[in-house]
C-alpha positions in Angstrom: 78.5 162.6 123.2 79.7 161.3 126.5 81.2 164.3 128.7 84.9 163.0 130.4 84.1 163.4 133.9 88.0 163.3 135.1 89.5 160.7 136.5 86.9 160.4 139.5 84.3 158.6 137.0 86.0 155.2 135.8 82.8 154.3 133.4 81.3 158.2 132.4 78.7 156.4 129.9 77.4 154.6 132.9 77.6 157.6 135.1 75.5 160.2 132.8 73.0 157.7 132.2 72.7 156.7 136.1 72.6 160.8 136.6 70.3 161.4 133.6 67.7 158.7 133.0 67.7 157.2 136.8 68.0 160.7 138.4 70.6 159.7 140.8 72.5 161.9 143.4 76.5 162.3 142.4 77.6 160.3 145.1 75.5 157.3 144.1 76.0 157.4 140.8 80.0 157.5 140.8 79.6 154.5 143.2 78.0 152.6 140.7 79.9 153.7 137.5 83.4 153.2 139.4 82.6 149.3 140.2 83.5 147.1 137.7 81.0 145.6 135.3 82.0 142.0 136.5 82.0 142.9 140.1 78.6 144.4 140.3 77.0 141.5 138.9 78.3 139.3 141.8 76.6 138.5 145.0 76.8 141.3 147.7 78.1 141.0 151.3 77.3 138.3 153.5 75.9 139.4 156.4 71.9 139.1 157.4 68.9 141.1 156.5 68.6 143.9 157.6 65.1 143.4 159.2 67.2 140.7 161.8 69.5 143.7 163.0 68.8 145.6 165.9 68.5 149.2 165.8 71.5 149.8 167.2 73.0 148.0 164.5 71.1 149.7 161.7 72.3 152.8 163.4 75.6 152.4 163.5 75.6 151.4 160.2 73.5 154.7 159.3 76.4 156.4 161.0 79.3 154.6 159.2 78.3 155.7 155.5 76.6 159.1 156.9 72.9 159.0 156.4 71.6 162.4 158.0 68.5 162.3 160.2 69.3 158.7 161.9 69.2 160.0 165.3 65.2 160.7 164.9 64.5 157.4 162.7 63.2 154.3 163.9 64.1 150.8 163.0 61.9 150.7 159.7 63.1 153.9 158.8 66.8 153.0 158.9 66.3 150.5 156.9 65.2 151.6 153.7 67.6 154.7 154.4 70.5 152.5 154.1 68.7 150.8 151.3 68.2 153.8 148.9 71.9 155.3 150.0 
């Protein structure tokens, strides 16, 4: 049965299976179970790969959703950081 998670979690079937089977962190998970069903399945953002930023760029992105560790990370390492957040 599917635990109420308050009124945090928006989809809590969606958010015990991301936490469960896909071994998810919390913060990831909620992410994903509070975006709609139709609005996950569109098309992302439109800006560039991230292999054309600079590292600057990757950086301050790093800095804007709070990846720890950026400061000693290299271009390829921010990358698939800010991927797998």
């Amino acid at each position: 049965m599917t635990r109420n998670h308050g009124n945090s979690i928006k989809d809590d079937e969606q958010y015990e299976a991301l936490r469960d089977e896909e071994g998810m962190s919390k913060e990831k998970a909620a992410r994903i179970a509070n975006t709609s069903r139709q609005q996950a399945g569109e098309k992302g953002g439109r800006h560039s790969p991230y292999e054309q930023w600079t590292r600057d760029e990757l950086y301050t992105k790093a800095q804007q959703v709070g990846i720890k560790g950026r400061s000693n990370m290299n271009k390829a390492g921010l990358t698939e950081a800010l991927r797998s957040h």
